[in-house]
C-alpha positions in Angstrom: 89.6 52.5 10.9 85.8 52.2 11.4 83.9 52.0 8.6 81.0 54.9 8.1 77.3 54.6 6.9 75.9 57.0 4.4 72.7 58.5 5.2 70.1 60.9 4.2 68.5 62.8 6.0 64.7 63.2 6.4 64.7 65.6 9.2 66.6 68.9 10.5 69.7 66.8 13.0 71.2 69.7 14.9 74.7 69.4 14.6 74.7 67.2 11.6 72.8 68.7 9.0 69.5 69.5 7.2 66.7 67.2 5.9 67.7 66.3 2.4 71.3 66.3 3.0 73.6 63.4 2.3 75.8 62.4 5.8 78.3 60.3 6.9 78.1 58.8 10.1 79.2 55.6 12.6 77.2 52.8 12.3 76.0 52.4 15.7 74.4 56.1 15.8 73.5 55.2 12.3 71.2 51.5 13.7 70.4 53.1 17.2 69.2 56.3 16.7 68.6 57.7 13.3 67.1 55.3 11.9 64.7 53.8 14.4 63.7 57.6 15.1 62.9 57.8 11.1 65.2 61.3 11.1 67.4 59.1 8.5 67.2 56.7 5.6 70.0 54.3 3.9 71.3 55.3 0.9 70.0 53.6 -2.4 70.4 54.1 -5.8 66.7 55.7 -6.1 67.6 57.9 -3.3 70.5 59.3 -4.2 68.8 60.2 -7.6 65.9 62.3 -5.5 68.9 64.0 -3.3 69.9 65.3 -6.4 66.5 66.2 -8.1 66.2 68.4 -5.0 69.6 69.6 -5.1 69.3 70.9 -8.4 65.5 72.6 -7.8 66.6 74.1 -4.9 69.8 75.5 -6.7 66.9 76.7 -9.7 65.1 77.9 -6.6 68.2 80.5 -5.3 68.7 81.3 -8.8 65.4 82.7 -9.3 65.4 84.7 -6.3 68.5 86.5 -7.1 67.2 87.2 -10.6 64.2 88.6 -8.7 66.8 90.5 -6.6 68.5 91.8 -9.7 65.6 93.3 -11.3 64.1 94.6 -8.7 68.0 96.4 -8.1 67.9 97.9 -10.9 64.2 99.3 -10.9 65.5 100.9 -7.8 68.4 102.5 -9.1 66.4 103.5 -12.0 64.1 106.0 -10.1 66.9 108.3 -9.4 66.4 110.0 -6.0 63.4 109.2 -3.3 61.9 111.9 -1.4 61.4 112.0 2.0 59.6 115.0 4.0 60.7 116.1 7.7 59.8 118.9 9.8 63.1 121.4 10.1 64.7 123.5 13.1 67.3 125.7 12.6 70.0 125.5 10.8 68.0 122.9 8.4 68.4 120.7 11.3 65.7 118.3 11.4 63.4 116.8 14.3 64.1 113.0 15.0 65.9 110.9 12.8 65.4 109.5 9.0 64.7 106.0 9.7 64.7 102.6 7.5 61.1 102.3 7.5 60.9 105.7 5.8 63.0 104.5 3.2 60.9 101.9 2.7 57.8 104.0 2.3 59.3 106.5 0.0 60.3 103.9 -1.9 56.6 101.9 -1.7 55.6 104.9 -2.7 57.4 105.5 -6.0 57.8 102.3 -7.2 54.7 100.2 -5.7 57.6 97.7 -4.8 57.8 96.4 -1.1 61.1 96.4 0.1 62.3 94.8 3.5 62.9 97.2 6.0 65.2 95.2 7.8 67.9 95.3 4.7 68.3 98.6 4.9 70.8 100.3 6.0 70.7 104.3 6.6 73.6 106.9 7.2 73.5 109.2 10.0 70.6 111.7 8.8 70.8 115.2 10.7 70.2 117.6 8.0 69.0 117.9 4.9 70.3 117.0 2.1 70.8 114.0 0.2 71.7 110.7 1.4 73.2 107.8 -0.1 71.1 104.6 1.1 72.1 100.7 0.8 69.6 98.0 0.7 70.3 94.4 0.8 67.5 92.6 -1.6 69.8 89.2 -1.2 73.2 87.7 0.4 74.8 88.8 -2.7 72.8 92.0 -4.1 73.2 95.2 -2.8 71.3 98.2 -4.1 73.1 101.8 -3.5 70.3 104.1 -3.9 69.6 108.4 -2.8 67.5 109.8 -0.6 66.6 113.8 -0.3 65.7 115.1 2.8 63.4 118.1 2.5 61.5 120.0 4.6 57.9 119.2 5.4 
């Protein structure tokens, strides 16, 4: 069985893994290419120790930004319902289409808190009515939040 060399990385290897990371890989791609290119270091004692000082920021890092996501879930939810004006046809049909960035202005509006427009995620809006609207703040928070259509 060939033996592998422990590396870490300095710089984003596609295929391999991200700068920071600890990798296992054969020697010769190890003495040919990663290190003479300086994408990779050998593994020491010191180094491991600042792999995981980085590790554990970065984990604090995520932490905080789902906390972030958290509160700023629940100042959403809070507000109740978020108003959004269109003009109306008959049959409280309305022109065009309620669309994310409105969301995201109604809710910049009300709450003076910028929300990506890209995370959000709006039903089918033909009438109006009110609307149940999610928005993703994180991978793992997801704000349910209502919208009323009215007539402008």
């Amino acid at each position: 069985m060939v033996k592998r060399v422990q590396l870490v990385l300095n710089q984003d290897v596609s295929k391999l893994g991200r700068a920071g990371d600890l990798v296992d890989v054969a020697p010769g791609y190890a003495r040919n290419y990663l290190i003479p290119k300086g994408l990779a270091v050998r593994t020491t004692p010191g180094i491991l120790k600042q792999v995981e000082r980085r590790r554990e920021l970065e984990r604090q890092r995520l932490a905080e930004l789902k906390q972030q996501a958290i509160d700023l879930k629940t100042a959403l939810e809070t507000v109740g319902t978020y108003r959004i004006a269109k003009q109306v046809g008959e049959n409280e049909a309305i022109f065009g289409t309620v669309t994310n960035q409105d969301v995201a202005d109604a809710i910049q509006e009300v709450t003076k808190q910028e929300v990506d427009r890209r995370g959000i995620t709006v039903p089918e809006v033909g009438k109006l009515g009110t609307y149940k609207v999610d928005i993703k703040l994180h991978p793992e928070v997801l704000a349910t939040v209502q919208i009323e259509v009215v007539a402008a």
